[in-house]
C-alpha positions as a Markdown table, in Angstrom:
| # | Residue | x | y | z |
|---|---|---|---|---|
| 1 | Unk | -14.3 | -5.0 | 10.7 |
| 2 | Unk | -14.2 | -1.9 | 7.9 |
| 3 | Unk | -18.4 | -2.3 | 7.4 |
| 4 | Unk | -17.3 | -3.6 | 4.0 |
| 5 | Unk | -18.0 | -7.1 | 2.4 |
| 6 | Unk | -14.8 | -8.3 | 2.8 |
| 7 | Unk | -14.4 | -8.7 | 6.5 |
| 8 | Unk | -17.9 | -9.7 | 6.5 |
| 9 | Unk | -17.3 | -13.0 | 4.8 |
| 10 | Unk | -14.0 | -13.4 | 6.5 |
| 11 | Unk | -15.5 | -12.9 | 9.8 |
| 12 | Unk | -18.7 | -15.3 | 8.3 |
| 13 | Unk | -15.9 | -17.9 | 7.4 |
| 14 | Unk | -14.0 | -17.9 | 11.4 |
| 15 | Unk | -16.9 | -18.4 | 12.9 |
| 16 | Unk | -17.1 | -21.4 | 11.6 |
| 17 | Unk | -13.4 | -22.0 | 11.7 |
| 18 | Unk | -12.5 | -20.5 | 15.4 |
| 19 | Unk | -14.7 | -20.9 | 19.2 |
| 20 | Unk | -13.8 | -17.7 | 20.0 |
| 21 | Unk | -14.5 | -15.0 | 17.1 |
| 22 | Unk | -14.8 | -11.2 | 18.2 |
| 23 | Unk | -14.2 | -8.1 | 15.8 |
| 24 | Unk | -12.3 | -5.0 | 16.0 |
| 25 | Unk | -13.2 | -1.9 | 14.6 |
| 26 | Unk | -10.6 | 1.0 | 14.7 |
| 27 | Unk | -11.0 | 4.7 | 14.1 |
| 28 | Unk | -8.7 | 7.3 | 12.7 |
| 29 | Unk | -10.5 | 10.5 | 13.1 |
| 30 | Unk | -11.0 | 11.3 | 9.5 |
| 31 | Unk | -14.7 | 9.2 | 9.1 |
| 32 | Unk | -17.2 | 10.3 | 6.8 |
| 33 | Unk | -19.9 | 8.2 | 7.6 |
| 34 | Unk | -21.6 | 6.7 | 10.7 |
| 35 | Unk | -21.8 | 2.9 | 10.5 |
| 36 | Unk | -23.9 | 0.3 | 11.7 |
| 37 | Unk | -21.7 | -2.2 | 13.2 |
| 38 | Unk | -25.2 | -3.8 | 15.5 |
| 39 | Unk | -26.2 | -4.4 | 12.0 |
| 40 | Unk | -23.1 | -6.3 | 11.4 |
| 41 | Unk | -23.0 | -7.9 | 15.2 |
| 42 | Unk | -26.6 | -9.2 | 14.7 |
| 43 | Unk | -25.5 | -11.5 | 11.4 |
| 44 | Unk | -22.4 | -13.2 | 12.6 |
| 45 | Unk | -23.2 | -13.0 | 16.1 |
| 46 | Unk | -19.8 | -11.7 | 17.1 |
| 47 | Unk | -18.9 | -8.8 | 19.5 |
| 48 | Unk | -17.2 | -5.8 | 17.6 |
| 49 | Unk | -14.8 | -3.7 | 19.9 |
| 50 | Unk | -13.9 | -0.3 | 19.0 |
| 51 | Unk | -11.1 | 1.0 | 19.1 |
| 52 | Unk | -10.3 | 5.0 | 19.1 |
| 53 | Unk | -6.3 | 5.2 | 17.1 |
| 54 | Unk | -6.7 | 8.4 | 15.4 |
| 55 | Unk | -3.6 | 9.9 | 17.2 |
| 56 | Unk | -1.5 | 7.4 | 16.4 |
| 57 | Unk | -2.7 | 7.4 | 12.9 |
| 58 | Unk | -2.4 | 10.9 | 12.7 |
| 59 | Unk | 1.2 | 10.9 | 13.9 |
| 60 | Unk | 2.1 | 7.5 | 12.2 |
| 61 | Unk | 0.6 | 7.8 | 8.3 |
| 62 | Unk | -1.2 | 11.3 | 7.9 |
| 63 | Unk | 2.2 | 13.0 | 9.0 |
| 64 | Unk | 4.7 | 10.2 | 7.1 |
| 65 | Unk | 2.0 | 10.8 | 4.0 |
| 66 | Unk | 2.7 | 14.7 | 3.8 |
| 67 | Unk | 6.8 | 14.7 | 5.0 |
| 68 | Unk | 7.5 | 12.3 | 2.2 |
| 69 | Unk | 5.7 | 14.4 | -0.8 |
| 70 | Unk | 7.5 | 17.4 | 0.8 |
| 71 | Unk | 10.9 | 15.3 | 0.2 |
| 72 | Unk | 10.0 | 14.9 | -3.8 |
| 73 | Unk | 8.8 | 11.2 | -3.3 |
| 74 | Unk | 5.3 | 9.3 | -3.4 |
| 75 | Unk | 4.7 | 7.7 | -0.3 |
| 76 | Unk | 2.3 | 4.6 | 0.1 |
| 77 | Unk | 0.1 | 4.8 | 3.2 |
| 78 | Unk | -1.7 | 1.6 | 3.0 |
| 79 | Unk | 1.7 | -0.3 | 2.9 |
| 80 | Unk | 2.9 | 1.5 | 6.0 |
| 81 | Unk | -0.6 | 1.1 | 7.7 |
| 82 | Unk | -0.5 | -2.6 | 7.7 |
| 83 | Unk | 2.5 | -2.4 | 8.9 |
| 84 | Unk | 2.9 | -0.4 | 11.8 |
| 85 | Unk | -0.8 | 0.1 | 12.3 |
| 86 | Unk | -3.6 | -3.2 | 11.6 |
| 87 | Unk | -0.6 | -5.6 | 12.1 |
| 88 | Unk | 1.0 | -3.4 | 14.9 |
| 89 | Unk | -1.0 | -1.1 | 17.4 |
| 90 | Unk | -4.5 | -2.5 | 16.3 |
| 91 | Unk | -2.8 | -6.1 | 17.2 |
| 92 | Unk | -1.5 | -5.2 | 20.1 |
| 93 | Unk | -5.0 | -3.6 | 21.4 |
| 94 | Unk | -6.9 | -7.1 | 20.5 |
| 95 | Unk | -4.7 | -8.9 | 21.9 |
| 96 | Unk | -5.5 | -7.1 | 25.1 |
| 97 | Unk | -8.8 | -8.2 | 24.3 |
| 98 | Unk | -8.3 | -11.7 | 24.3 |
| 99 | Unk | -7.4 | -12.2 | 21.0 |
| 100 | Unk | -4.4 | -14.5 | 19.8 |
| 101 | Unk | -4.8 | -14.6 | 16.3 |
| 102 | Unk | -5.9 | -11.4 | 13.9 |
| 103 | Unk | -7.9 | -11.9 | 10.6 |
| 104 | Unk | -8.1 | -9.2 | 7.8 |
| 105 | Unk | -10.5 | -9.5 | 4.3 |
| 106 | Unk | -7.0 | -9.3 | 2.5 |
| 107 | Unk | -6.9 | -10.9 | -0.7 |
| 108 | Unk | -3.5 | -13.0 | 0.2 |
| 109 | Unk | -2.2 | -16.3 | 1.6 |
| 110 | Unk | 0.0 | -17.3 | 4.2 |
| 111 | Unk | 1.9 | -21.0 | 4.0 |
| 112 | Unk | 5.4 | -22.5 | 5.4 |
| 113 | Unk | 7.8 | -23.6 | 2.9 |
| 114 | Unk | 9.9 | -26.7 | 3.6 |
| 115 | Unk | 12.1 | -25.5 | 6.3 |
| 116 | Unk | 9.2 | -24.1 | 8.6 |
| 117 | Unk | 9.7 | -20.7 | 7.5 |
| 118 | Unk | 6.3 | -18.7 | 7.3 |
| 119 | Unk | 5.6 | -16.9 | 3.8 |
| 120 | Unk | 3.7 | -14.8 | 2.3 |
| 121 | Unk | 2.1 | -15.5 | -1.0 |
| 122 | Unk | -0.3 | -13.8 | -3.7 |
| 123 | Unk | -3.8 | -14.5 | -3.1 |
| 124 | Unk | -5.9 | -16.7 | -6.1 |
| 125 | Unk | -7.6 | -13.2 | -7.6 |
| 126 | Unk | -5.4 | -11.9 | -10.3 |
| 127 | Unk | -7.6 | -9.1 | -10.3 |
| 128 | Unk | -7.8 | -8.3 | -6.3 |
| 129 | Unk | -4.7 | -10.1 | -4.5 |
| 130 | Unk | -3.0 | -7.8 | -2.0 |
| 131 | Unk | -0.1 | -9.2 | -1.0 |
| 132 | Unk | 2.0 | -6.6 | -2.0 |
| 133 | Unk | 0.3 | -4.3 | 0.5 |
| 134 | Unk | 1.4 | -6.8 | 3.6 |
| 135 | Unk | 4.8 | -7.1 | 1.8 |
| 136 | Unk | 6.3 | -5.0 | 4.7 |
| 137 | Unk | 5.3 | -7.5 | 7.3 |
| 138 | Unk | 7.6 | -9.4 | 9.4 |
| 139 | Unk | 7.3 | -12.9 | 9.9 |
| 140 | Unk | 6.3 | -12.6 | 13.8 |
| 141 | Unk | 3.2 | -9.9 | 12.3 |
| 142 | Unk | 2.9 | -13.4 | 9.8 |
| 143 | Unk | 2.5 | -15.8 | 12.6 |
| 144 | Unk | -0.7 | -13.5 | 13.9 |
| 145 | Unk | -2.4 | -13.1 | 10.8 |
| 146 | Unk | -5.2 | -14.9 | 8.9 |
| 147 | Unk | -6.5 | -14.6 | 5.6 |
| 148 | Unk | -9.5 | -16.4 | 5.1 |
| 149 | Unk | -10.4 | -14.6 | 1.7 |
| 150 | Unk | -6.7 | -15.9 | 0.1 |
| 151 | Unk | -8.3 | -18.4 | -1.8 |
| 152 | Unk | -11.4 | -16.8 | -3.0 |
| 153 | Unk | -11.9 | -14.7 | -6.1 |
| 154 | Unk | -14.1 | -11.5 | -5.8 |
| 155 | Unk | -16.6 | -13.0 | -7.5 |
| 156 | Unk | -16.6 | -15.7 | -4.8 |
| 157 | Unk | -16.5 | -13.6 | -2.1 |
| 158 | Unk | -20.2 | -11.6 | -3.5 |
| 159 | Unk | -21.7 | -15.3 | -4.9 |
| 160 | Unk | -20.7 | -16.3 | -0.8 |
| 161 | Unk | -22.6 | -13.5 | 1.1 |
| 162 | Unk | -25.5 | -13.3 | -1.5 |
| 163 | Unk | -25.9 | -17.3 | -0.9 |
| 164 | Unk | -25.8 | -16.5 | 3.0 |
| 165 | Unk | -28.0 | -13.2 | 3.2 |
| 166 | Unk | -25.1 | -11.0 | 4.6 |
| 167 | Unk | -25.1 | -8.0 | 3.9 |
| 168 | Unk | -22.8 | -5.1 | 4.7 |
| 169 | Unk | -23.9 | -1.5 | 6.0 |
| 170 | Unk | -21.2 | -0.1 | 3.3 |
| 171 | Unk | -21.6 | -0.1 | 0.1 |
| 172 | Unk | -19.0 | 2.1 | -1.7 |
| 173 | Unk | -15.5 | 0.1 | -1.4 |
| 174 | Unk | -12.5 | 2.6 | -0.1 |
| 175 | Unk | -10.1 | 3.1 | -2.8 |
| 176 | Unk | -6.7 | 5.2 | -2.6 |
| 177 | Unk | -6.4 | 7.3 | 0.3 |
| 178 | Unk | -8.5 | 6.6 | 3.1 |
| 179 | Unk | -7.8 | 10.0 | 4.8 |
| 180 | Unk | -8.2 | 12.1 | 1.6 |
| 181 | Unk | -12.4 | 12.0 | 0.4 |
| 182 | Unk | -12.6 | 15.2 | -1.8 |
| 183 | Unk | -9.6 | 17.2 | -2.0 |
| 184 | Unk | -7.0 | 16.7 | -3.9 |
| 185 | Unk | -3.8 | 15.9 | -2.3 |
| 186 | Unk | -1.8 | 19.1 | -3.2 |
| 187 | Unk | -4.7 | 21.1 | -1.4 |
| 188 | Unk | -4.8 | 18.3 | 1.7 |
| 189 | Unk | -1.4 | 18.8 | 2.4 |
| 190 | Unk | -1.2 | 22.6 | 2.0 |
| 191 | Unk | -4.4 | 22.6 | 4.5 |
| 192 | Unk | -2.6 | 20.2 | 6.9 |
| 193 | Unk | 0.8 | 22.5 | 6.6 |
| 194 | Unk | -0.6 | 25.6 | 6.4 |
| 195 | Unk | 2.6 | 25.6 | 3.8 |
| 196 | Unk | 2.8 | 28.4 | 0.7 |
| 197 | Unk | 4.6 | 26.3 | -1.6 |
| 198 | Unk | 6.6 | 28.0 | -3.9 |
| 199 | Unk | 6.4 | 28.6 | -7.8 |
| 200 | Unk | 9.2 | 27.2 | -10.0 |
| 201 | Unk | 10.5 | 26.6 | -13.3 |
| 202 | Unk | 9.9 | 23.7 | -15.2 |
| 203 | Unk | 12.6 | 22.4 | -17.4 |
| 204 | Unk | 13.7 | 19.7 | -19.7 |
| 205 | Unk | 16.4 | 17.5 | -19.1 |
| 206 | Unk | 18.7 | 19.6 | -21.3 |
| 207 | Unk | 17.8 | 22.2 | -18.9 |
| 208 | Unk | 15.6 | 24.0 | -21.0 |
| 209 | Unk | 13.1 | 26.2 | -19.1 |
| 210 | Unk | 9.5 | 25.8 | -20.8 |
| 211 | Unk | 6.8 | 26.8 | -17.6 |
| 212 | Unk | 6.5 | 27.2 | -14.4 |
| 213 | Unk | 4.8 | 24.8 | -11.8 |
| 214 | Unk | 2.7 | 25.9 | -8.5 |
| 215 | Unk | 4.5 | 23.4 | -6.0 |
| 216 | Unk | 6.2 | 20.4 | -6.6 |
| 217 | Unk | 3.8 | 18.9 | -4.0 |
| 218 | Unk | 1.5 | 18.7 | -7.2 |
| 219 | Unk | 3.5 | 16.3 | -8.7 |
| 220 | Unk | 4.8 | 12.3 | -9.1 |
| 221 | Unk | 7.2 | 10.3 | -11.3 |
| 222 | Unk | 5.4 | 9.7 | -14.5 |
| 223 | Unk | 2.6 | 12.1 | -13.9 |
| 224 | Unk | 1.0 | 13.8 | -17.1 |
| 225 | Unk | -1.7 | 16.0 | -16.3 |
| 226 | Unk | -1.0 | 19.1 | -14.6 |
| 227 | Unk | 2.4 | 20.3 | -16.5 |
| 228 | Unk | 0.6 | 22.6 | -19.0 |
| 229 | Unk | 3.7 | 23.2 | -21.5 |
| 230 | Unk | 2.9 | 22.7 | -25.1 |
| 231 | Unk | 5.8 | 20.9 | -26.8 |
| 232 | Unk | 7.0 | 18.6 | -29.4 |
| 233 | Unk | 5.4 | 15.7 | -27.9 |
| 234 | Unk | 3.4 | 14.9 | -24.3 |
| 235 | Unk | 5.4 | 16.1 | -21.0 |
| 236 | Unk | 5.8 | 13.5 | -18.4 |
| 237 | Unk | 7.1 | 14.1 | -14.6 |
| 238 | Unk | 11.0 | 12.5 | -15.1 |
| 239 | Unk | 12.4 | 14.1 | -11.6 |
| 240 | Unk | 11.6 | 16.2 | -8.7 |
| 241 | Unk | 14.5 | 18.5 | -7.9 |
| 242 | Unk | 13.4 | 19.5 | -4.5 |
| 243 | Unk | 16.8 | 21.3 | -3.6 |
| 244 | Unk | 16.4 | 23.8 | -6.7 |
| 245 | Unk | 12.3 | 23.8 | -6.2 |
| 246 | Unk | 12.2 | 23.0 | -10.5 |
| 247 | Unk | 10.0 | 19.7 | -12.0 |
| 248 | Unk | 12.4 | 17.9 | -14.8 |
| 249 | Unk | 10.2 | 16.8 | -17.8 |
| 250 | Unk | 10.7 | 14.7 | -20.7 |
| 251 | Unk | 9.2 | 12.1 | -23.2 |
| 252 | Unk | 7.5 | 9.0 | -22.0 |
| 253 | Unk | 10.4 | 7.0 | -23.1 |
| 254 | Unk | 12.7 | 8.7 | -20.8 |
| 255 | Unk | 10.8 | 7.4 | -17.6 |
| 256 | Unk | 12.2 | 3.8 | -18.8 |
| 257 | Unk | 14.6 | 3.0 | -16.3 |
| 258 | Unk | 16.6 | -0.4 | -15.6 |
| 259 | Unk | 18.2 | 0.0 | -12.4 |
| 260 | Unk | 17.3 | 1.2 | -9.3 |
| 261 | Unk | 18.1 | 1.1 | -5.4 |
| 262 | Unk | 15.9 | 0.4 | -2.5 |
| 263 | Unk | 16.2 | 0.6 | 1.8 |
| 264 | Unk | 14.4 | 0.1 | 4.9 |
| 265 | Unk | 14.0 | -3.8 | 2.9 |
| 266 | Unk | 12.3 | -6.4 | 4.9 |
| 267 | Unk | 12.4 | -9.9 | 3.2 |
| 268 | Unk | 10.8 | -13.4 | 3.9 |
| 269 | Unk | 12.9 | -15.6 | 5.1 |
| 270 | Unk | 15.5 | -13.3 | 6.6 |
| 271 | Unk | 18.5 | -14.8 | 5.0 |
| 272 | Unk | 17.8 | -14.3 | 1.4 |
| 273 | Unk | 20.4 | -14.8 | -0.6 |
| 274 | Unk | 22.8 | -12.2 | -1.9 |
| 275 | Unk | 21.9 | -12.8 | -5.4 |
| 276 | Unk | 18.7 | -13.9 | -6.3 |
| 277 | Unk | 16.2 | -13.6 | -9.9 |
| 278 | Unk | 12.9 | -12.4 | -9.0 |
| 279 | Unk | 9.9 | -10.8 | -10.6 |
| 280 | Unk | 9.5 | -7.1 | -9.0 |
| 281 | Unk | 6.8 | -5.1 | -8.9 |
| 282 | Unk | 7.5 | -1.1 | -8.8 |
| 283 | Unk | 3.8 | -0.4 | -7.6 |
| 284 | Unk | 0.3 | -2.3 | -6.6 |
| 285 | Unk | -1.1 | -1.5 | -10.5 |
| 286 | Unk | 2.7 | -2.9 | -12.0 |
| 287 | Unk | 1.8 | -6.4 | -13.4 |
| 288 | Unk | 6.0 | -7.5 | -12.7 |
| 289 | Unk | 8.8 | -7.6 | -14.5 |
| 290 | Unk | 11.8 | -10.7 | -14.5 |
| 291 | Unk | 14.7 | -8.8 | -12.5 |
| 292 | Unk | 17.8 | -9.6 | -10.3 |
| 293 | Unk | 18.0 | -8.2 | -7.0 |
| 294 | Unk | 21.2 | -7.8 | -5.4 |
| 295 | Unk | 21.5 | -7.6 | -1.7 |
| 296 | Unk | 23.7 | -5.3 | -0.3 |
| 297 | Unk | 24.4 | -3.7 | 3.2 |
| 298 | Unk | 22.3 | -0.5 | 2.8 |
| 299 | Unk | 19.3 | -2.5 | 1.3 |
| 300 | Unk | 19.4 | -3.7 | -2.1 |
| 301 | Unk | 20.1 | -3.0 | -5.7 |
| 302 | Unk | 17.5 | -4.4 | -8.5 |
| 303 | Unk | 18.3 | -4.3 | -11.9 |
| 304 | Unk | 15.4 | -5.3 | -14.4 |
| 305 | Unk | 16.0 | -7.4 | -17.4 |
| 306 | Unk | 13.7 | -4.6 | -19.4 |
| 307 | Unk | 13.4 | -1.2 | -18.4 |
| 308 | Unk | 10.5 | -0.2 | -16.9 |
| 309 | Unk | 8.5 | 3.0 | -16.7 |
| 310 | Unk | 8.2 | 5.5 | -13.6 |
| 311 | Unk | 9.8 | 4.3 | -11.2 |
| 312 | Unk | 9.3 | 6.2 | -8.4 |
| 313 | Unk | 11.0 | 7.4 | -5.2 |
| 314 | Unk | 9.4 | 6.7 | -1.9 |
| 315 | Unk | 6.9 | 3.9 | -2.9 |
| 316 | Unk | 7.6 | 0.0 | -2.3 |
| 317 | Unk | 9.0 | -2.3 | -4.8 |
| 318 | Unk | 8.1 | -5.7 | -3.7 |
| 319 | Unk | 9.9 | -8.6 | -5.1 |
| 320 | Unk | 8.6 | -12.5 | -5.8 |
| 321 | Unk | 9.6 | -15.7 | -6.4 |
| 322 | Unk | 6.6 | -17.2 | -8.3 |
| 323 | Unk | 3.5 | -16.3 | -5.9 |
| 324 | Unk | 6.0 | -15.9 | -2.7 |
| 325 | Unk | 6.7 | -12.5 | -1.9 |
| 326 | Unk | 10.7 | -12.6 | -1.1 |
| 327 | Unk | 11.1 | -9.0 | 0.1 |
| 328 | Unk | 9.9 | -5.5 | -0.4 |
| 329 | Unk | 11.9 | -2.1 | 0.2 |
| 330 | Unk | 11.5 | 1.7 | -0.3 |
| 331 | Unk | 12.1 | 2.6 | -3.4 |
| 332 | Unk | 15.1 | 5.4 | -3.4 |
């Protein structure tokens, strides 16, 4: 339970579903805002137990958020934080609670195929589906989960609490970083580090010095904003050379890229094949693109029928077959 209207309907919808409905509501130290979960307790008549996980948070996603920007890459907390965190330690503390079964507001859907094997699927909104946020997610995480917003739109969700008088102590839905409320992320992570990150050139890919940057920290695949060179045409972020501290420009078209590895991989079922045509998604804004992935021993190579543009180190390329997410790796 976020105070959100999300997991109000879903926890609206299991109480009609489930005998035994309670809520959990976990903390991770960096709160802006007291909420009023009685408020929340008093409409679906549920129990909400908090639970206090801003240690592990801290040493689980705050610190993996900062050490992979220091490495020249773009991390993705909220991928990692399903994983390890909502699906693992917040899981494990419910389940000491009683619980057997753990339901999110995520806009996604959960089905066996033919063969028995769970999968994961997009939810119905276009707009709002999340599945590539739970793509990291193994299939015993699967066997716990519940969706009950998978099949609803956005729209259905607000009609469905307006037409049952719920209505949620916060307003304002969370968007990007939970962690980070008004700083920018350069200045979070220099606050966190205590870190004097230093100057360096920034150079074409011929080489070609034509500025200087403040920190690489500053700075993402495909990013525009921020370079400050004048030049023939608009800068774009093309690489992060963290070993010489310099930031690599070039033209949008040179962010284009067709081929590209990925590790740490985690697909549904297990035993996909070595070859297989899917449609993979380089970030949660990508809309998809027809590609072949090809399953190695280290993780996996994918190799897009078009090139597509920035993609970038350190987030999570999830891969589909239709609606079905397949599998889903760190992008190297």
């Amino acid at each position: 339970m976020s105070g959100g209207i999300d997991s109000l309907v879903a926890g609206f919808i299991l109480k009609r579903q489930y005998k035994n409905v309670f809520g959990v509501h976990f903390t991770t130290g960096y709160e802006t805002e007291n909420i009023d979960f009685s408020f929340i307790e008093d409409q679906l008549n549920i129990q909400i137990v908090h639970i206090d996980l801003h240690s592990v948070f801290e040493k689980t996603i705050v610190d993996y958020f900062i050490q992979t920007y220091l490495k020249g890459k773009t991390p993705n907390p909220c991928l990692i934080c399903n994983k390890t965190i909502k699906f693992g330690t917040l899981i494990t503390a419910a389940e000491h609670h009683g619980a057997n079964l753990f339901a999110t507001g995520h806009y996604a859907r959960i089905q066996r195929d033919k063969t028995g094997q769970i999968a994961l699927l997009k939810g119905k909104d276009p707009l709002k589906e999340q599945s590539y946020f739970l793509s990291m997610l193994g299939g015993e995480q699967l066997e716990k989960a519940v969706f009950p917003l998978g099949n609803m739109t956005k729209k259905e969700v607000h009609e469905f609490a307006e037409t049952h008088h719920l209505c949620q102590p916060v307003k304002k839905e969370s968007q990007d970083v939970c962690f980070i409320k008004d700083s920018l992320v350069a200045d979070f992570i220099s606050l966190k580090t205590g870190a004097l990150f230093r100057p360096g050139d920034i150079v074409t890919k011929e080489n070609k010095v034509i500025g200087r940057h403040n920190g690489l920290h500053r700075f993402t695949i495909g990013q525009r904003r921020g370079i400050n060179c004048p030049g023939p045409y608009p800068y774009y972020v093309h690489k992060i050379d963290i070993k010489n501290n310099r930031l690599v420009v070039g033209s949008r078209q040179d962010l284009f890229q067709k081929t590209f590895h990925i590790q740490d991989i985690n697909c549904l079922p297990p035993h996909l094949k070595l070859l297989s045509r899917v449609t993979a998604k380089i970030r949660y804004a990508h809309k998809g693109a027809p590609a072949l992935f090809i399953k190695d021993e280290t993780g996996g190579k994918v190799v897009f029928d078009t090139p597509q543009p920035a993609v970038t180190p350190g987030q999570a390329a999830v891969l589909y077959s239709g609606d079905q997410v397949v599998c889903a790796g760190i992008i190297q």
